[in-house]
C-alpha positions in Angstrom: 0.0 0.0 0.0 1.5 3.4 -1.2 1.2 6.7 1.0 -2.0 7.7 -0.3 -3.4 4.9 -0.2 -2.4 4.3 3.6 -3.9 7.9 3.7 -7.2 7.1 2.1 -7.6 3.6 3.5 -6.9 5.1 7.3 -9.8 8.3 6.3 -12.2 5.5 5.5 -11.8 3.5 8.3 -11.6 6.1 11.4 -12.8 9.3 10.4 -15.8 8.0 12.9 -13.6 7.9 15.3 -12.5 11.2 15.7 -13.0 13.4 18.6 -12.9 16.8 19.3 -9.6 18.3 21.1 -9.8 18.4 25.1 -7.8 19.5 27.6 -5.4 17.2 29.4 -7.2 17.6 32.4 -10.9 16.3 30.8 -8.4 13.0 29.8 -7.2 12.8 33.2 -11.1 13.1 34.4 -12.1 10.7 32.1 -8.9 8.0 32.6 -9.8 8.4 36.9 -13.4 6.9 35.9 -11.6 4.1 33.9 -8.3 3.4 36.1 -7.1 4.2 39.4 -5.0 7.2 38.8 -2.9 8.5 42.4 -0.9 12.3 41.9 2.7 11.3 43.0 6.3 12.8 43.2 8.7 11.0 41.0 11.6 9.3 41.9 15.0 9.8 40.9 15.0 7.4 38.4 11.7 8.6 37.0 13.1 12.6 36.5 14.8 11.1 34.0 11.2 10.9 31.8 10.5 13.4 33.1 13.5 15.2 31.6 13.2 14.0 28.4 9.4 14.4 28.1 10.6 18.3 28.4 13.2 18.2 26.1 10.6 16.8 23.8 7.9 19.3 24.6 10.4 22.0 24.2 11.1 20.6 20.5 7.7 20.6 19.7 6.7 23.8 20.8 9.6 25.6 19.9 8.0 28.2 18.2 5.2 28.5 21.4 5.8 32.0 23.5 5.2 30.2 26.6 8.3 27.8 25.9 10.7 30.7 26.0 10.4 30.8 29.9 10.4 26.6 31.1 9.9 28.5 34.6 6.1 28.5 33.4 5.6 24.8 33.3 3.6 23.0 35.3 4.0 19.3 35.3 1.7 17.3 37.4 2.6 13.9 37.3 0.2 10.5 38.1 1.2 6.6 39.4 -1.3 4.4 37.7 -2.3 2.1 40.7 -1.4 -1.6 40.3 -4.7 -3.4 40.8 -7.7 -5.5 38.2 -8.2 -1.8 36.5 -4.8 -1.0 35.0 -3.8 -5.1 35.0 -3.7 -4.9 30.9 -1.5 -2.0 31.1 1.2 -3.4 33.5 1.3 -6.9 31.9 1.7 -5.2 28.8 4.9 -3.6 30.3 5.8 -6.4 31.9 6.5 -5.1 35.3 6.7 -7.3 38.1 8.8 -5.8 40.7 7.2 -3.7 43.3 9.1 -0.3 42.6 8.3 -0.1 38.9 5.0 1.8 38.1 3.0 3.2 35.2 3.6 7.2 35.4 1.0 9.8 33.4 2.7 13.3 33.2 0.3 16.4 32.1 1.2 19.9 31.6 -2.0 21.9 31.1 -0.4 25.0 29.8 0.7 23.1 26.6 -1.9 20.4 26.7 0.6 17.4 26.5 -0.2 14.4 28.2 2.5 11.6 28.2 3.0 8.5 29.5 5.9 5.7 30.0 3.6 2.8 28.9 3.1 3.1 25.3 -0.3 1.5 25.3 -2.0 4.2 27.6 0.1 7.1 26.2 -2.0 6.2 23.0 -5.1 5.4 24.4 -5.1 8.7 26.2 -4.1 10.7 23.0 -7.0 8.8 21.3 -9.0 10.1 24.3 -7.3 14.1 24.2 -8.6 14.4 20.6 -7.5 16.9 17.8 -7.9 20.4 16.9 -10.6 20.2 13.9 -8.3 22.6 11.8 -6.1 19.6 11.3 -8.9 17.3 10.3 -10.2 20.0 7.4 -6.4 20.6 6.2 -5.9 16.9 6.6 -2.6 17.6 7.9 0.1 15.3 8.8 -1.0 15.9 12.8 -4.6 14.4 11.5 -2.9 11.3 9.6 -0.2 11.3 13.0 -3.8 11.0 15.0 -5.3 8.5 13.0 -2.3 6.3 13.1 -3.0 6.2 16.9 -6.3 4.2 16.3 -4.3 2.1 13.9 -1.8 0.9 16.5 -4.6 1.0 19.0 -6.0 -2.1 16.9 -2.7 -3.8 16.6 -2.6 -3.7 20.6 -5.6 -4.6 21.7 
């Protein structure tokens, strides 16, 4: 299957699916109904995501105002509790020990939501939306988006 064809076949089968943007905190709302979600500080060995979440945020946004202070940021970061909710999630990661965890990291003033398990990082963007400038322009952010219900297929 050629580009455009990926392009058209992924139009056809998930333009239904498509919802409008929301705010990382209606995600967050909408994942505490779903999973057991704790706000938590982050250990050492977790600022290490964390760092790299901002380096990537800062890429992203690099042409944002608000990026040109990092001093502005506000991450607010969650522990996924181990229990029958968020088992699929944890097996999929394959943690066993007791000091590993499922981490969700927001920060509102960009509306980026991240995660280091793959599965829910994509199951929440699914969740967050997109802007419905990028579905008329059919930008690559809208492809990028409907991707996510792709993989979401492949993993579930």
């Amino acid at each position: 299957m050629d580009h455009d064809e990926y392009q058209a076949y992924l139009k056809q089968q998930y333009s239904h699916k498509i919802r409008p943007l929301q705010s990382v905190n209606d995600v967050i709302s909408a994942f505490q109904k779903k999973l057991d979600l704790v706000e938590t500080e982050l250990s050492e060995s977790e600022i290490i995501f964390l760092k790299m979440t901002i380096l990537n945020y800062t890429h992203a946004h690099k042409n944002d105002p608000i990026i040109s202070n990092l001093d502005n940021l506000n991450f607010i970061s969650y522990e996924v509790v181990k229990n029958e909710k968020s088992d699929y999630y944890y097996n999929h990661m394959k943690i066993n020990s007791g000091n590993e965890r499922i981490l969700v990291i927001i920060e509102s003033q960009l509306n980026e939501i991240t995660s280091n398990c793959e599965e829910l990082k994509v199951d929440m963007l699914i969740e967050r939306g997109i802007d419905t400038s990028h579905v008329k322009q059919d930008t690559p952010n809208f492809f990028a988006y409907l991707m996510l219900f792709d993989s979401h297929n492949e993993n579930h």
